[in-house]
N, C-alpha and C positions, 0 to 999 in steps of 0.2 A: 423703217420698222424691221426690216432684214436684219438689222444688227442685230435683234434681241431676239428673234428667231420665236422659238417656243417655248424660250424661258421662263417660267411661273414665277421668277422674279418679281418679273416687271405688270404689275395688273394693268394700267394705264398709260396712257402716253396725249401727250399734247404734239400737236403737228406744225408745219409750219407753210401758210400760203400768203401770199401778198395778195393782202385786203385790196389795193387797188383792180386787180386781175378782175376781165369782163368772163374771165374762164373758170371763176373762182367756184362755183357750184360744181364742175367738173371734176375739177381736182376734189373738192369735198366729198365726192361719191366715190371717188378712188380710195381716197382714204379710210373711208366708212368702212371699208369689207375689213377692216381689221376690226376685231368686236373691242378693242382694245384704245382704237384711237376716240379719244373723250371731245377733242377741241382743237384751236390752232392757239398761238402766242401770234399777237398782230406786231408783223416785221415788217421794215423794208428798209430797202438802201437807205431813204431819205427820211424824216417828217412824216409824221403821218397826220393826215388833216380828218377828225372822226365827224367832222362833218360834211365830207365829202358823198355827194350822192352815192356813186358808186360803190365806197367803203361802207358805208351805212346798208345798202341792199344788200351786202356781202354778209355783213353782220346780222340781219334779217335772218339770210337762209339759215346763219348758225342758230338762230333764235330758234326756227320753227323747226330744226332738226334735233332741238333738245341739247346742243351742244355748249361747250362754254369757251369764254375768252379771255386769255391773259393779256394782259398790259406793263406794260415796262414803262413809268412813268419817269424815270433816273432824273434827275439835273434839273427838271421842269418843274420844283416847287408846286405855288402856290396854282401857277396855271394850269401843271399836269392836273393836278386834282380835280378843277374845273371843269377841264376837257372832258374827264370821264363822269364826274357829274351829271353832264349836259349831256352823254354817250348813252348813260343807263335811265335817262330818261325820256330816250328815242326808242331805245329796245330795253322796254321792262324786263321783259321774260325772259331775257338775255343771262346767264350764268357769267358774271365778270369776276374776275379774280386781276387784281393789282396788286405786283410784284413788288416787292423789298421795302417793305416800311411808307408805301406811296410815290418810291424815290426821294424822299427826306432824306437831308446832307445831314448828319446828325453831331453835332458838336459840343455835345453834353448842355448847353445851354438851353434854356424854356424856348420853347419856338412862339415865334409872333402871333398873334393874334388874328392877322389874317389868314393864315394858316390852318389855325386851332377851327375858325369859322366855317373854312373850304372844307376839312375835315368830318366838321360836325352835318353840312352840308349833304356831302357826297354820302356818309351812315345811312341818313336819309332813305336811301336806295334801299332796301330787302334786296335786290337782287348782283351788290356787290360786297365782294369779302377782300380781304386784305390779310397779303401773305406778310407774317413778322420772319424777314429771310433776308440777307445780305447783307445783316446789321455790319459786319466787319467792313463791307466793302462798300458799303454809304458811311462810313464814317470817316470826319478829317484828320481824326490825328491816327497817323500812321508809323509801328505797329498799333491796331487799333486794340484799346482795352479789353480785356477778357471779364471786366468788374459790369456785374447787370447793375449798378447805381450807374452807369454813364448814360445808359440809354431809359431810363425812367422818363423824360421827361419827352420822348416818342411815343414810347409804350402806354403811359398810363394814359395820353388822351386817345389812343389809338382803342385800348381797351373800356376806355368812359363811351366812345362813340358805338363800336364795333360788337361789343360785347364776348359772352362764352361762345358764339354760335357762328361767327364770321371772321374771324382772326385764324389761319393757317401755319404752318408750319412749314418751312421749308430752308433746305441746307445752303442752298445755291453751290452745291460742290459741282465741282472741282474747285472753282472759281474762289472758295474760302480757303483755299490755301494760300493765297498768294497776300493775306494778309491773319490769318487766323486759323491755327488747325480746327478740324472736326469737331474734334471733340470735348475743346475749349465752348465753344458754339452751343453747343449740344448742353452742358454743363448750365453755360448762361442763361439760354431764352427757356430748360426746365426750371432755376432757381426761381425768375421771375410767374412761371406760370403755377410752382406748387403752391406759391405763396395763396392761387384762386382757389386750391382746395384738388382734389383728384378729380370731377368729373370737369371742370377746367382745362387741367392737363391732359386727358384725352379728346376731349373736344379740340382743341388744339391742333394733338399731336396727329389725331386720324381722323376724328369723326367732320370735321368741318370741310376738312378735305373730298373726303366720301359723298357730302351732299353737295360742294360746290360744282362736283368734275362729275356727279351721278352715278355714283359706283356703289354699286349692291353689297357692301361691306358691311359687316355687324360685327 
């Protein structure tokens, strides 16, 4: 949090502790004196098992602290989705936010069925939202398309389950350039969202954000 100093830039930030850690509440309170730090993104060298005792109590304390928790489900299909199914339904009250399309490989084709199910599944939750972020960089064919008909067939069951209210926005920059500028991105996921109408596209672009991460924004 030093880097950003006192920059009005930056309102919020997500932190980062391994969910395993028996010291994990500690570092939480260290963290907390920044009015700024909202939550962690659950890291670690290895696997993360979310039904590991100890990750679970970890996740607890985020619960009852009001705070929220990203998820980087990348590569894990139909299981990642599963896993955090079965996560938000140990901690309700838990603020989860999962990163890049669920980690869905996205290959312009219809996704399976099983899939479409875990999907519909894990909506289920009130208390998880899904960020539409890193579409370039989950995608197989590399340079990946800048055309929003590629990625339709992510998006719409993502928005049939998720609705105006839980689908996020986010750049994954830097990281989008290494397959896709800015502002190609930027271009895309507004064409598909104007399509919902304007209060769609802000719900999207800020508002969803605001209530997943708890931020006093209007």
């Amino acid at each position: 949090m030093n880097e950003v100093g006192d920059d009005p830039f930056y309102v919020a930030l997500v932190g980062n502790i391994d969910p395993y850690r028996k010291d994990f509440g500690k570092h939480l309170k260290r963290l907390r004196k920044d009015k700024r730090f909202v939550g962690i993104r659950a890291r670690n060298s290895g696997p993360i098992d979310y039904a590991d005792p100890q990750v679970l109590a970890n996740f607890r304390l985020l619960e009852k602290a009001g705070l929220s928790l990203d998820i980087l489900a990348n590569g894990k299909g139909v299981e990642g989705v599963r896993e955090v199914d079965v996560l938000a339904g140990k901690v309700p009250k838990l603020r989860i936010i999962v990163d890049h399309v669920l980690g869905y490989d996205i290959d312009g084709k219809p996704p399976g069925q099983e899939w479409l199910d875990a999907v519909a599944s894990l909506a289920k939750h009130k208390n998880v939202s899904c960020k539409v972020s890193g579409l370039y960089q989950r995608c197989t064919q590399q340079p990946a398309p800048h055309d929003p008909d590629h990625y339709r067939t992510v998006l719409d069951p993502l928005w049939k389950n998720f609705g105006s209210d839980r689908l996020i926005y986010g750049s994954n920059w830097p990281c989008t350039k290494k397959s896709g500028d800015y502002d190609s991105f930027v271009r895309l996921v507004n064409a598909y969202f104007s399509e919902k109408g304007q209060a769609a596209c802000e719900h999207y672009f800020w508002k969803n954000a605001a209530t997943a991460y708890g931020l006093p924004l209007k």
